[in-house]
KOLPA-906531 format. One line per 4 residues: number of its first residue (from 1); their letters; for each residue x, y, z of C-alpha. Coordinates in nm, 4 decimals, decimal comma. Example, Ala and Ser with C-alpha at 12.3 -4.5 7.8 and 13.67 -1.06 7.14 Angstrom:
# residues 2
1	AS	1,2300:-0,4500:0,7800 | 1,3670:-0,1060:0,7140
This chain:
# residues 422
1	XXXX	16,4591:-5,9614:-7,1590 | 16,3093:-6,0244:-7,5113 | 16,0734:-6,2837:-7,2957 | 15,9706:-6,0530:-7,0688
5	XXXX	15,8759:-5,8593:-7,3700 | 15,7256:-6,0947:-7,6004 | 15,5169:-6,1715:-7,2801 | 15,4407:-5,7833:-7,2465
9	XXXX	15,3062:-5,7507:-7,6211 | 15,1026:-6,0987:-7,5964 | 14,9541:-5,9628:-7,2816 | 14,8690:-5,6311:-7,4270
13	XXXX	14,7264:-5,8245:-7,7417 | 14,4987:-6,0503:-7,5340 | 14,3435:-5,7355:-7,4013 | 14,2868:-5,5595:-7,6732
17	XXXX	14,0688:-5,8786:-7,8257 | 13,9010:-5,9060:-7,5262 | 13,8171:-5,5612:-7,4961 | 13,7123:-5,6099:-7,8553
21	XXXX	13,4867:-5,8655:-7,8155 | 13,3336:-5,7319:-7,5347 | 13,2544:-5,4042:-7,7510 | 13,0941:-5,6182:-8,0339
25	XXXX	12,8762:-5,8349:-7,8211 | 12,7457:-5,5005:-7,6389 | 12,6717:-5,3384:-8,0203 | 12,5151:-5,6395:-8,1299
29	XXXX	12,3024:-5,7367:-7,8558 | 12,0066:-5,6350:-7,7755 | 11,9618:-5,4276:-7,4410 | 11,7682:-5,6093:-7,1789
33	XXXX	11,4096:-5,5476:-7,1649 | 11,2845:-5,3189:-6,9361 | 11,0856:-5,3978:-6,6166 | 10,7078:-5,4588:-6,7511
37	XXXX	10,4987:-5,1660:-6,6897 | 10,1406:-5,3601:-6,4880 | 9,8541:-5,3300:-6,6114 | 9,5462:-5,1315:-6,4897
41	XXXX	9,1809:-5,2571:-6,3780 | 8,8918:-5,0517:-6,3048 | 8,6550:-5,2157:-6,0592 | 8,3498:-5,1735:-5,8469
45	XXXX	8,3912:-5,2589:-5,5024 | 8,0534:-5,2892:-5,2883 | 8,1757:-5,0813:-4,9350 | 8,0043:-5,0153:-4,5631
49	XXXX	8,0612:-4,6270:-4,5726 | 7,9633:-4,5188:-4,1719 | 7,5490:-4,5947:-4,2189 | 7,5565:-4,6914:-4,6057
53	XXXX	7,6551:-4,9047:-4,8334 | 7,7494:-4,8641:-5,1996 | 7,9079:-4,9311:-5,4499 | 8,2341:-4,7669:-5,5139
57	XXXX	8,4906:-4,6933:-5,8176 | 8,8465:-4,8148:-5,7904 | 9,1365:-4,9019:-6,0183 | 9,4233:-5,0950:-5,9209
61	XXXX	9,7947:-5,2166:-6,1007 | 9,7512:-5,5972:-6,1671 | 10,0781:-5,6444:-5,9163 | 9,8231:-5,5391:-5,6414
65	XXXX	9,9642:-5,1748:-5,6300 | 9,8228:-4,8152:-5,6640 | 9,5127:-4,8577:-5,6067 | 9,2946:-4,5593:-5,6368
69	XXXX	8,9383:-4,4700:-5,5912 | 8,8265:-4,2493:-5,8770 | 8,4630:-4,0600:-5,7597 | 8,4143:-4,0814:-5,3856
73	XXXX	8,0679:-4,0107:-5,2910 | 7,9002:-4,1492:-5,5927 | 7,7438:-4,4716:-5,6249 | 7,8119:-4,6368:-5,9130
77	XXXX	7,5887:-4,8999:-6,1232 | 7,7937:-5,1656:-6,3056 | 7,8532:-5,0022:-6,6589 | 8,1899:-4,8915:-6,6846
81	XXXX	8,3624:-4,7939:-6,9946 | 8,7250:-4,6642:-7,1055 | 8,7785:-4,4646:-7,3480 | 9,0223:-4,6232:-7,7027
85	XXXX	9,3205:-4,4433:-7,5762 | 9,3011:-4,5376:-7,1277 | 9,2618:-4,1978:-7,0176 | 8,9060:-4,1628:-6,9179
89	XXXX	8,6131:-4,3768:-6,7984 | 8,2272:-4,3580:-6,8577 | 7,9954:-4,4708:-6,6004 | 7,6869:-4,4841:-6,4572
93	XXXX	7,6091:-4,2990:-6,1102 | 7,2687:-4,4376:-5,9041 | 7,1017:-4,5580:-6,2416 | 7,0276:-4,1803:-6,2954
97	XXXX	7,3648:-3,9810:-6,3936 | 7,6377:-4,0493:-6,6435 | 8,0104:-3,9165:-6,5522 | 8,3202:-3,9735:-6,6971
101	XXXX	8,6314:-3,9018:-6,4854 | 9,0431:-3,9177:-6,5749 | 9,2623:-4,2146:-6,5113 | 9,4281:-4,0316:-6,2323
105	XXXX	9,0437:-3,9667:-6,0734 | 9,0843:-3,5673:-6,1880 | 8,7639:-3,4110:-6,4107 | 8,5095:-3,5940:-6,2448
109	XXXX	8,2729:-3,4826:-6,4882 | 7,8352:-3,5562:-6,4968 | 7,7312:-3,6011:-6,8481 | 7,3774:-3,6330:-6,8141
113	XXXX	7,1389:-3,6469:-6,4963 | 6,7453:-3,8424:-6,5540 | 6,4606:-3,8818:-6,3774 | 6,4151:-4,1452:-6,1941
117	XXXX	6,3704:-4,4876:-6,4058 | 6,2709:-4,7826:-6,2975 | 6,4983:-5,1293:-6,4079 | 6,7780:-4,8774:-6,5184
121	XXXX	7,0081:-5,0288:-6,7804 | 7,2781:-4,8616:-6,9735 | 7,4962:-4,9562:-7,2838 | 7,7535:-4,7179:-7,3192
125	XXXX	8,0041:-4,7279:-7,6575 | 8,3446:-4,4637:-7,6793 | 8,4155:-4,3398:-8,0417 | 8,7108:-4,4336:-8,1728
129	XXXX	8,8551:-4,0692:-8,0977 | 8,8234:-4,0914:-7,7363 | 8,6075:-3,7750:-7,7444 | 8,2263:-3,8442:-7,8080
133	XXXX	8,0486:-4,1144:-7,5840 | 7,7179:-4,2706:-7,6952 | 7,4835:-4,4557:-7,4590 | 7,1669:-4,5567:-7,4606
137	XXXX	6,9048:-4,5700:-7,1211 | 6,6174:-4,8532:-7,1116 | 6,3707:-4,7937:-6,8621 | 6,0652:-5,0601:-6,7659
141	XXXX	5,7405:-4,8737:-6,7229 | 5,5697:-4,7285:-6,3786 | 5,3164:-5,0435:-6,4079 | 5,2531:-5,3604:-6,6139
145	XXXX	5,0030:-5,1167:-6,8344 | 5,2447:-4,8408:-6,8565 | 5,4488:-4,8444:-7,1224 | 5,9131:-4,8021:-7,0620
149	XXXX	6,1029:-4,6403:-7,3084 | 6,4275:-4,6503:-7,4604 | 6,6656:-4,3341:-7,4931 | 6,9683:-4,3209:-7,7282
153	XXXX	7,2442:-4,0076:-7,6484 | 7,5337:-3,8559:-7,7373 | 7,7913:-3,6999:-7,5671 | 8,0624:-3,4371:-7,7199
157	XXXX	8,2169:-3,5513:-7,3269 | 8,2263:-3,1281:-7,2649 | 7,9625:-3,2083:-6,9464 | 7,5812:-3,2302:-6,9515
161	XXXX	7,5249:-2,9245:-7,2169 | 7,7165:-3,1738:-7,4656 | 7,4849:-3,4404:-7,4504 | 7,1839:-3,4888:-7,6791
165	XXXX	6,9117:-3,7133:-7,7072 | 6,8914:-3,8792:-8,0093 | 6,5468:-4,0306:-7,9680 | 6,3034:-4,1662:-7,6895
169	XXXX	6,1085:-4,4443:-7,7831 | 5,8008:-4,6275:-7,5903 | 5,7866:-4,9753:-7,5760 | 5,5166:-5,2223:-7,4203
173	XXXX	5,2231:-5,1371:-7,1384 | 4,8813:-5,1798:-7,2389 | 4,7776:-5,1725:-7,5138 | 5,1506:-5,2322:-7,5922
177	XXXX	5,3414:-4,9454:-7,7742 | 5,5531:-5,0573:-8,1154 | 5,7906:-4,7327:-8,1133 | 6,0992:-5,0125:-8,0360
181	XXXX	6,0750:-5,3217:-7,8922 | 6,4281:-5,3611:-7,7794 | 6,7127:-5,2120:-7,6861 | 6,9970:-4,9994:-7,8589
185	XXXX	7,2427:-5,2029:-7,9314 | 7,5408:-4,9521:-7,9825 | 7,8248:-5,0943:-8,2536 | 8,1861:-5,1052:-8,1009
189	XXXX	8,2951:-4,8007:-8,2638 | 7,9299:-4,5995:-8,1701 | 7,8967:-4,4764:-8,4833 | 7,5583:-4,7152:-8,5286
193	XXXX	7,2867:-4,8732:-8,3370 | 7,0730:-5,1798:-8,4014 | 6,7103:-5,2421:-8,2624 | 6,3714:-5,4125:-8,3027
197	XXXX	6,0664:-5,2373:-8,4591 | 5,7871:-5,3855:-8,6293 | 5,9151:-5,6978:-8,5486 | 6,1900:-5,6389:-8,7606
201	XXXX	6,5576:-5,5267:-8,6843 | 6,6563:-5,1980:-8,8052 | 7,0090:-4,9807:-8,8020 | 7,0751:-4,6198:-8,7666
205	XXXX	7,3003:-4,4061:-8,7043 | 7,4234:-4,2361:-8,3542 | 7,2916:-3,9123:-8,4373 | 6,9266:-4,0046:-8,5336
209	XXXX	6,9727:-4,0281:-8,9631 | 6,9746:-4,2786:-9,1932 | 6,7266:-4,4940:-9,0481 | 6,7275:-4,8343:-9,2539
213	XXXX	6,4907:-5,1474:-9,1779 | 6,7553:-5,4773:-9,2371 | 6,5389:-5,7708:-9,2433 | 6,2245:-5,7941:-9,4446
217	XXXX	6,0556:-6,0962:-9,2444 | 5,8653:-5,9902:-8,9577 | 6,0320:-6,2780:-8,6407 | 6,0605:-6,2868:-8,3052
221	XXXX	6,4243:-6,1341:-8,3188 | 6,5224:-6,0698:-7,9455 | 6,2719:-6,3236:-7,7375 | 6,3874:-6,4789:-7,4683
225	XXXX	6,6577:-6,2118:-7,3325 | 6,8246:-6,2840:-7,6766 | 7,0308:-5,9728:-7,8104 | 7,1764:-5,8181:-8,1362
229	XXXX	7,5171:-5,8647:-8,1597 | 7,7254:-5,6558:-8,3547 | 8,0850:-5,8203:-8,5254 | 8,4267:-5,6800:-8,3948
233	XXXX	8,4177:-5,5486:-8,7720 | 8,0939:-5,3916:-8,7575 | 8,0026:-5,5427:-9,0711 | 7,7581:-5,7949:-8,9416
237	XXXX	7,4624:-5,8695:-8,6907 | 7,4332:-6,1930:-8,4793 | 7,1111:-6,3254:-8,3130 | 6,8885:-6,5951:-8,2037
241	XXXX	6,5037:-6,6392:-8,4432 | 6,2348:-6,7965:-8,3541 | 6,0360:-6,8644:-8,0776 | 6,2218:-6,8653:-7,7040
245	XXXX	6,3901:-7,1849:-7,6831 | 6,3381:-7,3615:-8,0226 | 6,5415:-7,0792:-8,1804 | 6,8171:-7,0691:-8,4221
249	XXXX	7,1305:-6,8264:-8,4885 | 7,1525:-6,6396:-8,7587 | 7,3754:-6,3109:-8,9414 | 7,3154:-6,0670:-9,1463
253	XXXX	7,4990:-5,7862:-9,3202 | 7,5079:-5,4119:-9,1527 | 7,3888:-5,3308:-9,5098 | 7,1128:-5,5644:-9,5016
257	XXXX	7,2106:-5,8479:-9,7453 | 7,2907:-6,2050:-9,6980 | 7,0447:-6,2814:-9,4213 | 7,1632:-6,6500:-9,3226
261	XXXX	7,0514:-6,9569:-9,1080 | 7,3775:-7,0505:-8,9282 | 7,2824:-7,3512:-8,7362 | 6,9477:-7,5781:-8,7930
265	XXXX	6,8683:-7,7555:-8,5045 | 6,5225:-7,8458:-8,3821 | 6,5817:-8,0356:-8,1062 | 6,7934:-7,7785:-7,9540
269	XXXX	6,6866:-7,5468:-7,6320 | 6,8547:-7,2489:-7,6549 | 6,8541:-7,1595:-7,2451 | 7,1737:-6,9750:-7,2113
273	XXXX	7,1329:-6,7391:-7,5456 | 7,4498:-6,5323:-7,5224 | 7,6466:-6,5094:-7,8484 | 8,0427:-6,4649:-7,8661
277	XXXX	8,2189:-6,3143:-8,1782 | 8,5786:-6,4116:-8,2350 | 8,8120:-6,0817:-8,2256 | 8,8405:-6,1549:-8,6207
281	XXXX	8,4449:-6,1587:-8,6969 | 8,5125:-6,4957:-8,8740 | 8,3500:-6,7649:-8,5841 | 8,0635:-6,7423:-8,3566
285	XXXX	8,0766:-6,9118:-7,9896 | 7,7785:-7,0402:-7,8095 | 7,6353:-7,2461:-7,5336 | 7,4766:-7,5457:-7,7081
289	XXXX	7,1988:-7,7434:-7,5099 | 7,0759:-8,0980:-7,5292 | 6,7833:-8,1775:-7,6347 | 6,5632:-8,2028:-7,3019
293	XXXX	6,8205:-8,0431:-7,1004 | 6,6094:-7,7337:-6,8997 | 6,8602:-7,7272:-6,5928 | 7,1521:-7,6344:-6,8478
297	XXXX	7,3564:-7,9115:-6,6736 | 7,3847:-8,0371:-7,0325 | 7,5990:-7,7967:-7,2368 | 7,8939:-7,7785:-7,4512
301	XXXX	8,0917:-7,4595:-7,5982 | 7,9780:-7,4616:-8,0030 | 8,1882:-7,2373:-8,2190 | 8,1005:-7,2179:-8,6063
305	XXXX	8,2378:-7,0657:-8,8934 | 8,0085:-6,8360:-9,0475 | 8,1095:-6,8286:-9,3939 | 8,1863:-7,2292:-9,4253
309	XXXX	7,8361:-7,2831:-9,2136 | 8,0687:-7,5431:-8,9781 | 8,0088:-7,5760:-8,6163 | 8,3104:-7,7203:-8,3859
313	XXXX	8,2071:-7,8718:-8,0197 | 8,4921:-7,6992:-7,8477 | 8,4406:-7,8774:-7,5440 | 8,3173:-8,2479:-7,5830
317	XXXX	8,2481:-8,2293:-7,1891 | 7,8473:-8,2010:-7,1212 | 7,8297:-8,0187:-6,8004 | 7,7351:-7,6220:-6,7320
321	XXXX	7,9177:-7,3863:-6,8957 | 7,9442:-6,9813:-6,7956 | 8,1032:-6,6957:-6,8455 | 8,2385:-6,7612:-7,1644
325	XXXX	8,4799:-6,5351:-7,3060 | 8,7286:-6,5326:-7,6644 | 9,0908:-6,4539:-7,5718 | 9,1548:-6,0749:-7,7967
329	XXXX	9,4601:-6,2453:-7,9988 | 9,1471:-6,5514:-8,0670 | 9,3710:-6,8211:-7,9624 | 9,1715:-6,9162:-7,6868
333	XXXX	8,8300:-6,9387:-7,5074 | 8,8123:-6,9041:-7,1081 | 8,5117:-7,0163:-6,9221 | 8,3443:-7,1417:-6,6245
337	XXXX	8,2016:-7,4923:-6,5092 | 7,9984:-7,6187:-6,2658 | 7,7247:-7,5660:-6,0714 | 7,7074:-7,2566:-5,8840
341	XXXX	7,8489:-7,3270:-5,5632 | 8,1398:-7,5576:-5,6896 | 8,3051:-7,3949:-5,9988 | 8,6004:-7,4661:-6,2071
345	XXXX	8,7786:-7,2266:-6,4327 | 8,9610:-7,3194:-6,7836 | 9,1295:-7,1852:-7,0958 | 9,0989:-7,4005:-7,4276
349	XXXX	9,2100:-7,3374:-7,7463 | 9,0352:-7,2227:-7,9861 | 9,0264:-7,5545:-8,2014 | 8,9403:-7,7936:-7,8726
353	XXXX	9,2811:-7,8748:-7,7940 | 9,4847:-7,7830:-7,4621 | 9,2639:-7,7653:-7,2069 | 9,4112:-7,5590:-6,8980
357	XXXX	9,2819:-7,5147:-6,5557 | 9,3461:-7,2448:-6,3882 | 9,3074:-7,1403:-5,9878 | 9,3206:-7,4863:-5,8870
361	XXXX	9,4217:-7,3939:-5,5268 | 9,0944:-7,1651:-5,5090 | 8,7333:-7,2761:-5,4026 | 8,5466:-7,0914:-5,6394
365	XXXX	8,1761:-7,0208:-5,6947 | 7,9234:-6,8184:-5,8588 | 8,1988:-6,6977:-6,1142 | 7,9961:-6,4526:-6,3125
369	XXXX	8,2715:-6,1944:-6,4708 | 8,5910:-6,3181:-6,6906 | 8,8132:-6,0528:-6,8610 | 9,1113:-6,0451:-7,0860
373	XXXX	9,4009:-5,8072:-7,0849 | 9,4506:-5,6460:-7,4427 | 9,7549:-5,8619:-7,5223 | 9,5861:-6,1720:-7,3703
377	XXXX	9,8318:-6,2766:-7,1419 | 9,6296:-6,2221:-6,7832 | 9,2280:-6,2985:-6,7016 | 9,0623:-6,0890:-6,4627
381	XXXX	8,7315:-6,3048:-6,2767 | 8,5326:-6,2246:-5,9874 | 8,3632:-6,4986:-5,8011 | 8,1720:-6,5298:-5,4661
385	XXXX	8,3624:-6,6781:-5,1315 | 8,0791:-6,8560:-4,9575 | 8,2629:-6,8680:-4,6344 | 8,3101:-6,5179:-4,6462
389	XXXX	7,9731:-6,4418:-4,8015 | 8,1694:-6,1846:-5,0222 | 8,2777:-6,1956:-5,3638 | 8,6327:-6,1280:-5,4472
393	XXXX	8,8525:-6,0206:-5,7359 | 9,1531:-6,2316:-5,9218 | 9,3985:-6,1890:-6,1892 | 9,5908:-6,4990:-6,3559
397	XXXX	9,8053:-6,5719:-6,6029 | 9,7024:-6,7944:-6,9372 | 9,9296:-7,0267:-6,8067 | 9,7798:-7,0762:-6,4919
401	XXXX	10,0557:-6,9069:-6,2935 | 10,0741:-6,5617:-6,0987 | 9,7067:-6,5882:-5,9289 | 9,6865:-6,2297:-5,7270
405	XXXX	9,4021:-6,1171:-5,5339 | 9,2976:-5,7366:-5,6106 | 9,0252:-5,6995:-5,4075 | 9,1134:-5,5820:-5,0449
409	XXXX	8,8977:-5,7415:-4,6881 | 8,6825:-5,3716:-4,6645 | 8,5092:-5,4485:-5,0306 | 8,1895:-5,6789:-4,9002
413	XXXX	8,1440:-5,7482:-5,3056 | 8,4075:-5,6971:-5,6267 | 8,2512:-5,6521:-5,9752 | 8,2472:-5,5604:-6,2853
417	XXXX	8,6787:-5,5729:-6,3836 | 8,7594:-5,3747:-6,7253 | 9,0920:-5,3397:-6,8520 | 9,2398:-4,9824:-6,8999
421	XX	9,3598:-4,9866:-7,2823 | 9,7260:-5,0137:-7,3574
């Protein structure tokens, strides 16, 4: 009896610690993480509607679900644009008319409607509020002696009796006009532009005031299809000077000090003149040319430091590089090689080491289009099937893993991927 009992109480003990236990490990650990919300891509998608083709506007989940095609009817140019916070998108409708439209394809909403303009290009910059949109509209002229022009707006986003233009500039025809000669260049958070007058670059602000001339050299600041490229910090200017290809890369303060010579290299031909900022405004990537080498089959990935002056050969592979693109966390670069019809695609790190391919089991070509998700774990790329003479949208992990095709067999040509803001 007093065994049966002793067995009873030791029983009764046992439980109790176990239920014990059980109730401190459930306190003390943390709950399991919930199921990963995907991620969003807005996309253009080139479509055979009955007798026409154009290009429409789509957004799909990176898993390959919900996707959704946000202003039927409209054909839309590649410049696309979400707003800071994800819930609208800016772009362009047949190189004419500006909309922006909700996530959910609701508000479809035409900002501003132009004449007709030959060569259309847009830049389009959000403010950081989400609420006014700034874009400016380049237009080549009716003839080689007619002179374009270049239009800067702004847009309180309330439809086309919101938007303003800031100013209309002429540039070139015969003789040529010296209004501008470049493009806006609209800072990240559109609260400044940069352009070319005089043969000098100059800043103002979105609404037209404080005009202020930067550098006091005249140069040849934007030839070749070089640009002004504004820092993630939006306290410096990137660009190429000199003449088109002997030219060099230089920065220089928003406030128009400490103009300096970042690289000083005769010999190089600077073909491919694109310039990359690193997300922390510290480093400067860029295609760097051989001497000799006008195919561009002779290129490495350069990045340099631009307070220390000292430039890093990421790569150490001569071959073609495109498509070049920092990681947002700066860890790592992603990029194309090859020639056009036989590419391969690659992460590195940002000091040279590591380097990762990616899409082996894919025969890609004419990749043109590489995108990071905000927390730069997934790259979004479009490249051209040959086979199917059509080009095609991807996403892929860093790693290499999870390759998913977004693009579905009605879109004849995928373009222009941008990653809805988390």
């Amino acid at each position: 009896m007093r065994l049966k009992k002793t067995w009873r109480i030791g029983a009764i003990a046992l439980f109790s610690l176990t239920l014990f236990i059980t109730l401190f490990l459930s306190l003390s650990s943390p709950p399991a993480p919930a199921a990963q919300k995907p991620k969003t891509l807005a996309f253009l998608a080139l479509q055979r509607r009955g007798g026409e083709v154009r290009n429409s506007l789509f957004t799909v989940n990176t898993n390959g679900s919900g996707r959704r095609e946000l202003a039927p009817n409209i054909d839309v140019s590649p410049a696309l644009a979400w707003s800071p916070n994800g819930q609208r998108l800016a772009f362009v409708g047949s190189d004419t008319e500006m909309y922006t439209v909700n996530a959910d394809g609701s508000q479809l909403t035409k900002q501003f409607s132009g004449d007709f303009c030959k060569a259309a290009n847009f830049r389009i910059a959000w403010a950081s509020n989400s609420q006014k949109l700034v874009f400016g509209r380049s237009c080549d002229g009716s003839t080689s002696d007619t002179p374009g022009s270049q239009s800067l707006y702004t847009s309180e986003t309330t439809g086309i009796k919101g938007t303003k233009l800031v100013r209309n500039l002429a540039v070139g025809g015969q003789p040529p006009q010296t209004e501008i000669s470049s493009e806006f260049y609209l800072s990240p958070d559109a609260q400044q532009v940069a352009f070319v007058k005089d043969k000098n670059i100059y800043k103002m602000n979105a609404d037209g005031s404080g005009m202020t001339q930067l550098t006091k050299t005249p140069g040849e600041y934007v030839s070749g299809g070089s640009e002004l490229v504004w820092s993630p910090d939006r306290t410096k200017i990137a660009f190429w000077l000199g003449t088109y290809p002997q030219q060099q890369i230089y920065t220089i303060n928003t406030d128009g000090s400490n103009l300096k010579q970042l690289t000083n290299n005769p010999q190089n031909q600077a073909y491919n003149i694109k310039l990359f900022w690193s997300p922390d405004s510290r480093r400067l990537a860029y295609y760097y040319n051989k001497a000799g080498d006008r195919g561009g089959k002779q290129q490495d990935v350069y990045a340099i430091d631009i307070n220390s002056g000292t430039a890093q050969n990421i790569t150490k592979k001569p071959t073609r590089y495109d498509a070049l693109s920092w990681s947002p966390d700066g860890k790592n670069l992603a990029f194309a090689t090859g020639d056009f019809y036989q590419q391969k695609l690659y992460t590195i790190n940002a000091d040279g080491s590591k380097l990762t391919p990616l899409a082996a089991q894919l025969e890609l070509s004419g990749i043109s289009q590489l995108a990071w998700s905000s927390d730069s774990q997934q790259i979004a790329f479009t490249f051209n099937d040959i086979k199917g003479d059509k080009s095609n949208l991807y996403v892929i992990n860093r790693d290499g893993s999870g390759v998913i095709k977004l693009s579905s067999n009605n879109d004849l040509n995928a373009s222009t991927p941008v990653w809805q803001p988390q």
